[in-house]
C-alpha positions in Angstrom: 0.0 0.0 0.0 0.9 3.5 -0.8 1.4 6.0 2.1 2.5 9.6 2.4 3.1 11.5 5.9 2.3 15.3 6.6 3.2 17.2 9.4 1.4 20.2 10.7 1.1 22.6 13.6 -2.6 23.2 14.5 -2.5 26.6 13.8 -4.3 29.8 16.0 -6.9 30.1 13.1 -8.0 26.9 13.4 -8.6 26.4 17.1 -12.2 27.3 18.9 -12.2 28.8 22.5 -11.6 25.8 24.0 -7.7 25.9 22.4 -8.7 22.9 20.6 -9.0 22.2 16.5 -12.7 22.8 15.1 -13.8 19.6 13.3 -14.1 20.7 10.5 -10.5 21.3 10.1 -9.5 17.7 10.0 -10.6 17.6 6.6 -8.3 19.8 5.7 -5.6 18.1 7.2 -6.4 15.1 5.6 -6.9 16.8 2.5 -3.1 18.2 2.8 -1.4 14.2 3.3 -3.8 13.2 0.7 -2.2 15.7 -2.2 1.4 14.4 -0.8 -0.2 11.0 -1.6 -1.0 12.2 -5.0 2.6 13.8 -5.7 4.1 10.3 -3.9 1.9 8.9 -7.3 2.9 11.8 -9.7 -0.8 11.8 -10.1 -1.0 15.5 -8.6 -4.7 17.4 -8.5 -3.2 19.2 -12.0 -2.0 15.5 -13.6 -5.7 13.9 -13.1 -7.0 17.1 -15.0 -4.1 16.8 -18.1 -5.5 13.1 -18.2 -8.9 13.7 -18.4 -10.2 12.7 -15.6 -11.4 14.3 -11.8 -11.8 12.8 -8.8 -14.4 14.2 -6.6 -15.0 13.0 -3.0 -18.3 11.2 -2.3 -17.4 10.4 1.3 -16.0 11.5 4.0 -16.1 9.5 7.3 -14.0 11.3 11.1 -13.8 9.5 13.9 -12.6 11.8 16.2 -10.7 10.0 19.4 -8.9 13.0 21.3 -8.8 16.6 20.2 -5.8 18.5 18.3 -4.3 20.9 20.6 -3.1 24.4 19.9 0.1 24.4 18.3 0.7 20.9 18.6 2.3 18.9 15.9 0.3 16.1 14.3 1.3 13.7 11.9 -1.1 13.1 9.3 -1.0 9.6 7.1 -2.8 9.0 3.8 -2.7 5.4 2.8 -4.1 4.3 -0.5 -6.3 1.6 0.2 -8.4 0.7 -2.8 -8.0 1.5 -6.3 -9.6 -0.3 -9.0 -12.5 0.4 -9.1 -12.7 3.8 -6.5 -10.0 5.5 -4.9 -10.4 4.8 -0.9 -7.6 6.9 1.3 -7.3 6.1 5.0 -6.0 8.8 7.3 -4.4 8.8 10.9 -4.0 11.5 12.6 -1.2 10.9 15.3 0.6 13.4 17.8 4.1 13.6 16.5 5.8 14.0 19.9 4.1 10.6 21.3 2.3 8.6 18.2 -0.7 8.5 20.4 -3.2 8.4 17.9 -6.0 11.5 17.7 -8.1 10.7 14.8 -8.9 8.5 12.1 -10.6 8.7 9.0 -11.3 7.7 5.0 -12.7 9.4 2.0 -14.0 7.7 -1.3 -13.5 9.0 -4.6 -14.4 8.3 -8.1 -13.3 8.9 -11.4 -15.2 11.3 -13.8 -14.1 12.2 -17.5 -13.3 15.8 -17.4 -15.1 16.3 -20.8 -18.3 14.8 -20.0 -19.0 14.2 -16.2 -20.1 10.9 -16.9 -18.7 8.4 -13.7 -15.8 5.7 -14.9 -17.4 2.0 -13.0 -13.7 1.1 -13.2 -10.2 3.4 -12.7 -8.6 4.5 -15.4 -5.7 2.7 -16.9 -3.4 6.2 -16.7 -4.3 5.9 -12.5 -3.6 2.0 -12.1 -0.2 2.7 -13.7 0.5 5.7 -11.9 -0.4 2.9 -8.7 1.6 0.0 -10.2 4.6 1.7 -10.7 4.4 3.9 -7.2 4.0 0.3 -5.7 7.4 -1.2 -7.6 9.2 1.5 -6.6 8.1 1.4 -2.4 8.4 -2.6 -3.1 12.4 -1.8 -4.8 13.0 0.3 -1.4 
């Protein structure tokens, strides 16, 4: 499986009163480990496009376990789970300093021609070799 790491500082903007990260933020974060996931592919947001194809996200599921502090470092994971026939990303969300694990997560996404909207039932070949090499090369490490 194919995994990228982010790290990030929970930022001032992004806290509530309580000092603590806003849910809705954690999208974001996973959204951030998810496009190093896509440069770890060289299948970056602006590759997908030159291909013909987009990826919109049709779910998005947070399980929130403890709450993001402010200014303290996470580590955010992206691991490519599935991919032929939908694009499924996990996510961790860890405290750098400790590992202890905050948050945990997935999004599902499908491939649409750019041209026409209409949804692919199976990934394009451009993506599953963008995969199958990404995979050689972690497997040649």
């Amino acid at each position: 499986m194919i995994s990228a790491e982010i790290e990030v500082t929970v930022p001032f903007h992004d806290i509530d009163v309580m000092e603590i990260a806003w849910h809705g933020h954690y999208s974001k974060y996973f959204e951030i480990a998810r496009c190093a996931l896509f440069d770890k592919l060289d299948y970056s947001h602006i590759v997908m496009r030159e291909t013909g194809y987009l990826w919109p996200v049709i779910d998005l599921h947070i399980r929130y376990v403890k709450p993001a502090l402010f200014q303290q470092r996470l580590k955010v994971r992206a691991t490519l789970t599935e991919w032929e026939n939908r694009m499924k990303i996990d996510y961790r969300i860890t405290d750098a300093d400790s590992g202890a694990r905050l948050t945990k997560g997935h999004t599902i996404q499908v491939a649409v021609e750019a041209g026409s909207h209409e949804l692919c039932f199976v990934s394009p070949d451009v993506f599953l070799e963008k995969v199958a090499k990404a995979t050689a090369a972690e497997s040649a490490q």
